[in-house]
C-alpha positions as CSV (number, residue, x, y, z in Angstrom):
1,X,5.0,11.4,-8.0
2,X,5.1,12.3,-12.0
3,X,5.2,9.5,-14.5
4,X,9.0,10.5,-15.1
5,X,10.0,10.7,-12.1
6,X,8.4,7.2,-10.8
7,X,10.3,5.8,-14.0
8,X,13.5,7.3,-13.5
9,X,13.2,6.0,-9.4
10,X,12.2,2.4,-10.7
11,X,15.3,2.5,-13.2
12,X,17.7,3.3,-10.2
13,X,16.2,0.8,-7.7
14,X,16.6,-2.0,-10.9
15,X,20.5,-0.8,-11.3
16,X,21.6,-1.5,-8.0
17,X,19.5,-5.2,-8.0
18,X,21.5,-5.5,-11.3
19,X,25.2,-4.0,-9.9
20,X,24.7,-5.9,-7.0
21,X,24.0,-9.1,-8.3
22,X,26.9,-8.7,-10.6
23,X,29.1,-7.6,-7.7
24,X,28.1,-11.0,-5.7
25,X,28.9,-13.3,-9.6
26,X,32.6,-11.7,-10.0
27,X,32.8,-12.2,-6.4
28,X,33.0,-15.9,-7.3
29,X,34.6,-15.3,-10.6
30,X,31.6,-16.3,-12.3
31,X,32.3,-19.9,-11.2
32,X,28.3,-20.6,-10.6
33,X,27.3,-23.6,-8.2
34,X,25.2,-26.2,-9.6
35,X,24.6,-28.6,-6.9
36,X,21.3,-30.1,-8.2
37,X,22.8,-30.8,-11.5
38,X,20.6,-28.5,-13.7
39,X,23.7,-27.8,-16.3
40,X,23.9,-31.5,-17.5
41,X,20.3,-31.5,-17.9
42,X,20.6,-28.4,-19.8
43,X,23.6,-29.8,-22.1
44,X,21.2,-32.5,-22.8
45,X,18.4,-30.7,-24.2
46,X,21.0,-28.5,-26.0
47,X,22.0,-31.5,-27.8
48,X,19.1,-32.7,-28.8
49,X,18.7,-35.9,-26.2
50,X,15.9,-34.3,-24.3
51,X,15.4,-33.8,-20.5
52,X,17.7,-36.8,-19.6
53,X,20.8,-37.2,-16.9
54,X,23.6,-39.5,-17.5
55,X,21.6,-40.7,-20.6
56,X,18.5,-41.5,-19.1
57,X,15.0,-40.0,-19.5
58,X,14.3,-37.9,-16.3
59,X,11.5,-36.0,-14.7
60,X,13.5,-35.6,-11.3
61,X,13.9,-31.9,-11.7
62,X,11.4,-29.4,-13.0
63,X,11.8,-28.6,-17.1
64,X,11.7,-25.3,-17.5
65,X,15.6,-23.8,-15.8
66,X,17.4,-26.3,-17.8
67,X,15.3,-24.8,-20.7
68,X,16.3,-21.2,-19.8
69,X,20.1,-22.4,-19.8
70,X,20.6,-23.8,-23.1
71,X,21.4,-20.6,-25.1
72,X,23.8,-19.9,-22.2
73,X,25.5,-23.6,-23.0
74,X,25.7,-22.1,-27.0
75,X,28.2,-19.6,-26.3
76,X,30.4,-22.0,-25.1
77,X,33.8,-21.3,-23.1
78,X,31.4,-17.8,-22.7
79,X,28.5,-19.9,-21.2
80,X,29.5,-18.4,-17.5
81,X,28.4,-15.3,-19.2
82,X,25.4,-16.2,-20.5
83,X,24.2,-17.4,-17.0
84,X,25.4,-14.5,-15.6
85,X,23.7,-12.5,-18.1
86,X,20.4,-14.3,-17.5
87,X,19.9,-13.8,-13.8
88,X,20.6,-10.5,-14.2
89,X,18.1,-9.8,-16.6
90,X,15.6,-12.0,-14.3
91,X,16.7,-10.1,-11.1
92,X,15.7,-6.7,-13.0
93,X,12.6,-8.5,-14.2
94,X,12.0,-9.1,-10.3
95,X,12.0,-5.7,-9.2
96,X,10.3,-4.3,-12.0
97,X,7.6,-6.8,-11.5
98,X,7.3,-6.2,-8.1
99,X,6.5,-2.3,-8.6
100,X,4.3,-3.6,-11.3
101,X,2.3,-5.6,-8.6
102,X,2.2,-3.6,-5.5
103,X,0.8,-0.8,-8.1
104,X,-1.9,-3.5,-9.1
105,X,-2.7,-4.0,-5.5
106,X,-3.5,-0.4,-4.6
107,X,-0.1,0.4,-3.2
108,X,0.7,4.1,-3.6
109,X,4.1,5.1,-5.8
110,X,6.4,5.2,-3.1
111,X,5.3,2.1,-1.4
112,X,5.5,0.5,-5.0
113,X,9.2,1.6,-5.1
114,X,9.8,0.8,-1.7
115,X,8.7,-3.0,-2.4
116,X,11.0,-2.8,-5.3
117,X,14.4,-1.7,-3.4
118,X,13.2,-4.7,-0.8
119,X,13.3,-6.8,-4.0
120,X,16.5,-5.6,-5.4
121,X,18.2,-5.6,-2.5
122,X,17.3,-8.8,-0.1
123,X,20.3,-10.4,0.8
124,X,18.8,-13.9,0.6
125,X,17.5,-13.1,-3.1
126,X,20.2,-11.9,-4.2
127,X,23.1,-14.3,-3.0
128,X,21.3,-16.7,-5.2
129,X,22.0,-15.5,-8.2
130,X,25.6,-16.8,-8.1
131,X,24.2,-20.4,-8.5
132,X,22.6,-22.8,-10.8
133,X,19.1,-22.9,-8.8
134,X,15.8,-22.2,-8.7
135,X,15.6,-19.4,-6.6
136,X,16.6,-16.8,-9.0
137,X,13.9,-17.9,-12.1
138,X,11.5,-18.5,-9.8
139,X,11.2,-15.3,-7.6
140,X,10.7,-13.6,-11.1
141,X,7.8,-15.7,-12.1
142,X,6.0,-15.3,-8.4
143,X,6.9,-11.6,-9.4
144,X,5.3,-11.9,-13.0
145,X,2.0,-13.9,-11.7
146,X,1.1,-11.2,-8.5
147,X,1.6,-8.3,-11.5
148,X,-0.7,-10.1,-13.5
149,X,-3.4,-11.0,-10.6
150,X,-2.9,-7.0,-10.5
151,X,-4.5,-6.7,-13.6
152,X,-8.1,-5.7,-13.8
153,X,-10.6,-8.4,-15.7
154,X,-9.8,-11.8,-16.9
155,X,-6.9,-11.5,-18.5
156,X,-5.1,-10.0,-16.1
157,X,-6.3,-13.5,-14.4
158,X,-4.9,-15.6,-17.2
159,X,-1.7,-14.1,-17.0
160,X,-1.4,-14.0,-13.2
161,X,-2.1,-17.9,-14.3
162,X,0.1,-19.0,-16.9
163,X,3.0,-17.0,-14.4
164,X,2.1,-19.3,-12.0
165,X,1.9,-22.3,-14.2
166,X,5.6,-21.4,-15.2
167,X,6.9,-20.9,-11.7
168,X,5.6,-24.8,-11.0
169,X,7.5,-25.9,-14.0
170,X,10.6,-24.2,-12.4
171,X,9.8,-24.9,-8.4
172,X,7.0,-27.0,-8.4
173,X,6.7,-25.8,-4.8
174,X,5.0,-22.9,-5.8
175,X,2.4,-24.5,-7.1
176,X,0.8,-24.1,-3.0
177,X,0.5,-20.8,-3.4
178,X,-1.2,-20.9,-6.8
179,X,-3.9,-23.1,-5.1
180,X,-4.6,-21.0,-2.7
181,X,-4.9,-18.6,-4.8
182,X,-7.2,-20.5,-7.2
183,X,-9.4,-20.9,-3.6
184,X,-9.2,-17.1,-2.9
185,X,-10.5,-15.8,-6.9
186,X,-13.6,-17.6,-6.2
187,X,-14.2,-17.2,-1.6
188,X,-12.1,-13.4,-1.7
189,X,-13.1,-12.0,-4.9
190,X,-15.5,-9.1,-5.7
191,X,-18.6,-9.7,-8.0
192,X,-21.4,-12.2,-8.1
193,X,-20.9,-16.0,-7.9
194,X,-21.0,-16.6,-11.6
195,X,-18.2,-13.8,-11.9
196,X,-16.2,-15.1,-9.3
197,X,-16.6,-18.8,-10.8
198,X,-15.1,-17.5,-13.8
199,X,-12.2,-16.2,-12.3
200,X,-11.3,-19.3,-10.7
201,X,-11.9,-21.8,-13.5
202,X,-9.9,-19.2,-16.1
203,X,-7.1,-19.2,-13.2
204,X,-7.1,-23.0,-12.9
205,X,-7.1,-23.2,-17.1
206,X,-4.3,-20.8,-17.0
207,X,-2.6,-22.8,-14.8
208,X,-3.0,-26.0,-16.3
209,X,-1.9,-25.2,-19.8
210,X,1.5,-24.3,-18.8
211,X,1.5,-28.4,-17.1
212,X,0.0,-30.4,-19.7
213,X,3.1,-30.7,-22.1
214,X,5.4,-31.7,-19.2
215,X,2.7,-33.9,-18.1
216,X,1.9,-35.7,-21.3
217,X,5.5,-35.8,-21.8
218,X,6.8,-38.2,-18.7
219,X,3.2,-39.8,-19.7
220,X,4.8,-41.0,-23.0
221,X,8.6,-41.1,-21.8
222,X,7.9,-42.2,-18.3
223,X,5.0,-44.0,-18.3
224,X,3.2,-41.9,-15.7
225,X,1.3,-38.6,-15.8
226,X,4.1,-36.7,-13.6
227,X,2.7,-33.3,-13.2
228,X,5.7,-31.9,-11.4
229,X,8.7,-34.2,-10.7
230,X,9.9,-37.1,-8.8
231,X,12.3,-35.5,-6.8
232,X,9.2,-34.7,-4.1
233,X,9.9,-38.0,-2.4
234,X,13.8,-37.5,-1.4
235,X,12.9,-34.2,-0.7
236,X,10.7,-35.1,1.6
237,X,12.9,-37.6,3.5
238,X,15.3,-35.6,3.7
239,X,13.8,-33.8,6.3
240,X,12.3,-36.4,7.5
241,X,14.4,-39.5,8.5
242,X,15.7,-41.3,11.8
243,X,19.3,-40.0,11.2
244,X,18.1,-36.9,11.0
245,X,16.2,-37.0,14.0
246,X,19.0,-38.2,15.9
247,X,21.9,-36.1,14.7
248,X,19.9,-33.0,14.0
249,X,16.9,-32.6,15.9
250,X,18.1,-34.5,18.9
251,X,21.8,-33.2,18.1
252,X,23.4,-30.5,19.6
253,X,22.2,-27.3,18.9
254,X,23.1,-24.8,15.6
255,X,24.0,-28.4,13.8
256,X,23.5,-28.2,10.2
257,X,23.2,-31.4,8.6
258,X,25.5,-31.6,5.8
259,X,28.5,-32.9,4.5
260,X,29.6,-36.6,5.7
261,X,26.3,-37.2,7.5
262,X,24.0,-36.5,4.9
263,X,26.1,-38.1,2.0
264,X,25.7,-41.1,3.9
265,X,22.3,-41.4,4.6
266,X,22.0,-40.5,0.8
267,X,24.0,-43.8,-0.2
268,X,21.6,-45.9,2.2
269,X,19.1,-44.2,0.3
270,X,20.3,-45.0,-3.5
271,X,21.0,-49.1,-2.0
272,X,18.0,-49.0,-0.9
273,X,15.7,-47.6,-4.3
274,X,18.2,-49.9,-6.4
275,X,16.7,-51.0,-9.3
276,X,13.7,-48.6,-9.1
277,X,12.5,-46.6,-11.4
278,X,12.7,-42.9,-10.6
279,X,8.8,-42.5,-9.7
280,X,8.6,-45.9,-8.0
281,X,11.8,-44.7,-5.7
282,X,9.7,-41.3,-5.3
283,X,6.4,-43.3,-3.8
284,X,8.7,-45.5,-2.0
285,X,10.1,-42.6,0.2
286,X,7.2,-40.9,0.7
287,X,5.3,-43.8,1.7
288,X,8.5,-44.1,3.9
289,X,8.1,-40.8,5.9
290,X,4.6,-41.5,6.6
291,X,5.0,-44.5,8.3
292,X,7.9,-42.3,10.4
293,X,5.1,-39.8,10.9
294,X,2.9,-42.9,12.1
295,X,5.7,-44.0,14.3
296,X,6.8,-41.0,16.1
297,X,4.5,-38.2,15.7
298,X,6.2,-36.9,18.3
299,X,9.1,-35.8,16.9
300,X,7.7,-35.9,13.4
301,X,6.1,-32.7,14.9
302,X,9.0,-31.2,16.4
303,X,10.7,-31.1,12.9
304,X,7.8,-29.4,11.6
305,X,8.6,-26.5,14.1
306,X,12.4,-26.6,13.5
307,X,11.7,-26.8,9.6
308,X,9.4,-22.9,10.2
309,X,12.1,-21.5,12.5
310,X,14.6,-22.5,9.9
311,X,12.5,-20.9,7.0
312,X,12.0,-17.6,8.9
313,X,15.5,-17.7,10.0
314,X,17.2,-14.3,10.6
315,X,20.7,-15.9,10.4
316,X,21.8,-18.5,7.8
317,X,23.8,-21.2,9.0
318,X,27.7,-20.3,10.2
319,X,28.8,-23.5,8.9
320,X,27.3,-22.8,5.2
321,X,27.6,-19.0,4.8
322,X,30.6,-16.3,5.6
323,X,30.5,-14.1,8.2
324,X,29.8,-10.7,6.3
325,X,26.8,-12.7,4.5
326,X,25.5,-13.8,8.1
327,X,25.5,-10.2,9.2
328,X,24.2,-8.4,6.1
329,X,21.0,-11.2,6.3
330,X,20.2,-10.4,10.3
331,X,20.5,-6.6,10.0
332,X,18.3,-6.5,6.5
333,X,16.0,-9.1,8.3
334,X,14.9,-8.0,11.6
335,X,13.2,-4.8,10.0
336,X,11.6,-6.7,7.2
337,X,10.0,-8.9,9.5
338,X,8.7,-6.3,11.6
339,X,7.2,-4.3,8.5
340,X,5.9,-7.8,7.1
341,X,3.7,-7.9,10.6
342,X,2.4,-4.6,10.3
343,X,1.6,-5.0,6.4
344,X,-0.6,-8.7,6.9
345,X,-2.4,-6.2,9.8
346,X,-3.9,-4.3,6.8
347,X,-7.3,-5.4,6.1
348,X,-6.6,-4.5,2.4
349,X,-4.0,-7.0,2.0
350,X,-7.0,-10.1,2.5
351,X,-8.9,-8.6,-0.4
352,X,-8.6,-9.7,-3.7
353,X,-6.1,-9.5,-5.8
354,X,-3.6,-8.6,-2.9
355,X,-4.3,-11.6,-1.5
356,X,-2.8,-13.6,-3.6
357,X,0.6,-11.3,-2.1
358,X,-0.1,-13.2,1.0
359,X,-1.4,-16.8,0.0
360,X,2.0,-17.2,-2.1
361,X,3.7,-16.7,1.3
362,X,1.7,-19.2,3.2
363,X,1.8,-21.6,0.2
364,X,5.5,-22.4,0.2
365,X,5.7,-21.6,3.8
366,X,3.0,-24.8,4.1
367,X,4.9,-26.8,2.0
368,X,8.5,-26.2,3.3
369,X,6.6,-27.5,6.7
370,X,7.3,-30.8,5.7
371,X,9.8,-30.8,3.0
372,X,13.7,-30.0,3.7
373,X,14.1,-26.3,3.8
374,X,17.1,-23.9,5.1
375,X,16.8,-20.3,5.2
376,X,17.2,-20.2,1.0
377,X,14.0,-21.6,0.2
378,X,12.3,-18.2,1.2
379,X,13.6,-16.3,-1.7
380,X,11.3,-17.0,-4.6
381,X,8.5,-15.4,-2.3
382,X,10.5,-12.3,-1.9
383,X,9.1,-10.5,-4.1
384,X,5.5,-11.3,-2.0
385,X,7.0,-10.8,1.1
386,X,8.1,-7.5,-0.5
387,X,5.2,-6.1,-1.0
388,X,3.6,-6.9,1.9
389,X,6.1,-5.2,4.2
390,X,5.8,-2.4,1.7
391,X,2.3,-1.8,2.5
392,X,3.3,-2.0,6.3
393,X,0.8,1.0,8.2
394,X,3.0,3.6,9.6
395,X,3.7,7.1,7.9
396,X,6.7,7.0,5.0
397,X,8.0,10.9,4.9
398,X,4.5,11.9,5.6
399,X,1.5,12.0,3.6
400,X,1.6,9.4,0.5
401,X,-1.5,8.8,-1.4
402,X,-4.3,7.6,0.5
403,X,-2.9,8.6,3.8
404,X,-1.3,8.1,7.3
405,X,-0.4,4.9,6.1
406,X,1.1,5.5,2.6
407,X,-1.6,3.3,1.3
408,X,-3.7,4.5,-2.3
409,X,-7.0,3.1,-1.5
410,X,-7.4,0.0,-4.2
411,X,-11.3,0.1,-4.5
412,X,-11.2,1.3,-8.0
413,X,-9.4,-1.9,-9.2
414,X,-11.2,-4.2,-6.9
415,X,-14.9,-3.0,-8.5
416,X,-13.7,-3.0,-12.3
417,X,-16.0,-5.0,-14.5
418,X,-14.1,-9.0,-14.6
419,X,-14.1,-8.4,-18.9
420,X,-12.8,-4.8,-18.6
421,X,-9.0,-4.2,-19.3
């Protein structure tokens, strides 16, 4: 595939991520959700009162969305707009990012643009963009830190890293993934010891640039060196609590626990952290789930299970999404995951810097484990998920670069010199 052409494919595949992101936003008349109160954080920032919620200092959700929001706030009455405008530009940053990085990884041009259209068009991804979350920034930083890793030499690495820092500043979830990354430059890499030591401290520097200011700001404002946020804690009980348990996990089956029940295990919750500071509260409900775990590993256990099935759902919930949505996610779904098998079969993948593709997939999947999760919490690892089922081992319109498989072989980038650019 000619350099034209491969530009003109990647610019159609990024127009319908962008028309049909757009399409989902009027849908809802631009009337974006924002049920974990990122706009008033944002408003405060934009005037000038810092990262503060009703007037108090807070480190309860990551810093960097509400930062990304505030020249949206500026336009005013417009501000719908301006969101709009920005997850649109993110969700054509995903897609172009993903080509970027299944290139990096040895994937031949139409795998590459294959990986792309599964990251412009995932159903999950892209229904996210009509809200005030996470999801949407933070697929396009995963997106950013795998294109970097792609890289040859060290500062390819330093990008991947400071991408990665990022992302934990907007889901500090992420930040799973990065570790096991960090763990893979140094036990997956190629080169001598010293070589591969270098990768991993320059990944782990990377990394912790991007933290520090946040850190050493709810060390001054706070009082404590919060590297990520306080919101770990209730996140954590949330999906893990005796009315849970019993109205969920022991409940019938296909409940979803939300609405009434949850708002009022949430009000036991604030009578209960009264009067605590935000981190105390957080070490006070982690410390409370443990002693659940201690209690009742049994079915401490079984909501480990139900939390995975829920993540690797094929079906969001009836009772939370509409019927065409529901439909659209299991038809786009079932032959994802059977092209995701087939690409973590390919030995390639566990090399370096792939593997990072597939460590940022276990990382969040580790972490959502244990905290709350719903079939939503996939999507910033879409673009990894992407590129793995991209690189899936059966012929694509026949031969395609380095073979049966559709795979360009990726020893030239996994030999370059670490310094080399």
């Amino acid at each position: 595939m000619n350099r034209r052409l491969r530009s003109y494919l990647l610019l159609a595949i990024v127009l319908v991520a962008v028309v049909l992101r757009l399409g989902l936003m009027a849908r809802s008349s631009l009337n974006f959700d924002d049920p974990d109160n990122y706009l008033p954080v944002a408003r405060s920032l934009a005037a000038g009162e810092g990262y503060s919620f009703k007037g108090r200092p807070t480190a309860y959700r990551p810093p960097l969305y509400p930062l990304l929001l505030v020249p949206s706030l500026a336009l005013g009455r417009f501000a719908p707009w301006g969101v709009a405008f920005l997850h649109l530009l993110l969700g054509a940053g995903t897609v172009a990012m993903t080509a970027v990085a299944a290139r990096g990884f040895g994937l031949s041009e139409r795998r590459a643009s294959i990986a792309a259209a599964i990251a412009a068009c995932d159903p999950v991804l892209a229904w996210q963009s009509k809200s005030v979350m996470t999801e949407t920034p933070a697929a396009f930083l995963v997106a950013a830190a795998l294109a970097g890793l792609g890289r040859p030499g060290l500062r390819g690495v330093a990008l991947g890293g400071v991408a990665y820092g990022l992302a934990g500043l907007c889901r500090p979830s992420l930040l799973a993934g990065a570790g096991l990354t960090v763990l893979a430059a140094f036990f997956a890499g190629p080169g001598r010891w010293k070589e591969r030591l270098t990768r991993s401290v320059v990944l782990v520097l990377s990394i912790g640039v991007c933290l520090l200011p946040w850190t050493l700001r709810n060390l001054v404002v706070l009082g404590e060196p919060i590297v990520t946020t306080t919101h770990g804690g209730y996140t954590l009980a949330l999906a893990n609590n005796p009315v849970y348990y019993r109205e969920i996990l022991n409940g019938p089956p296909g409940r979803v626990w939300t609405g009434d029940d949850q708002w009022r295990w949430w009000n036991s919750v604030n009578e209960e952290t009264a009067g605590m500071t935000e981190t105390q509260a957080d070490r006070y409900l982690q410390a409370r789930v443990w002693r659940l775990a201690r209690d009742d590993p049994r079915d401490f256990g079984r909501s480990i299970l139900a939390r995975l099935r829920h993540f690797w759902g094929i079906v969001p919930a009836s009772s939370v999404y509409p019927r065409a949505a529901r439909l659209a996610t299991f038809a786009w779904t079932l032959p994802l995951w059977l092209a995701l098998g087939l690409g973590a079969l390919r030995r390639p993948l566990w090399r370096w810097p792939s593997i990072s593709a597939a460590l940022a997939v276990i990382g969040l999947t580790l972490v959502h484990s244990l905290f709350w999760t719903d079939l939503r919490m996939r999507a910033p690892i879409v673009p990894a998920i992407a590129i793995i089922a991209a690189g899936a081992a059966w012929p694509v319109g026949g031969r395609d670069g380095g073979g049966a498989a559709g795979v360009s072989s990726p020893a030239p980038v996994f030999r370059r010199s670490l310094t080399g650019d």
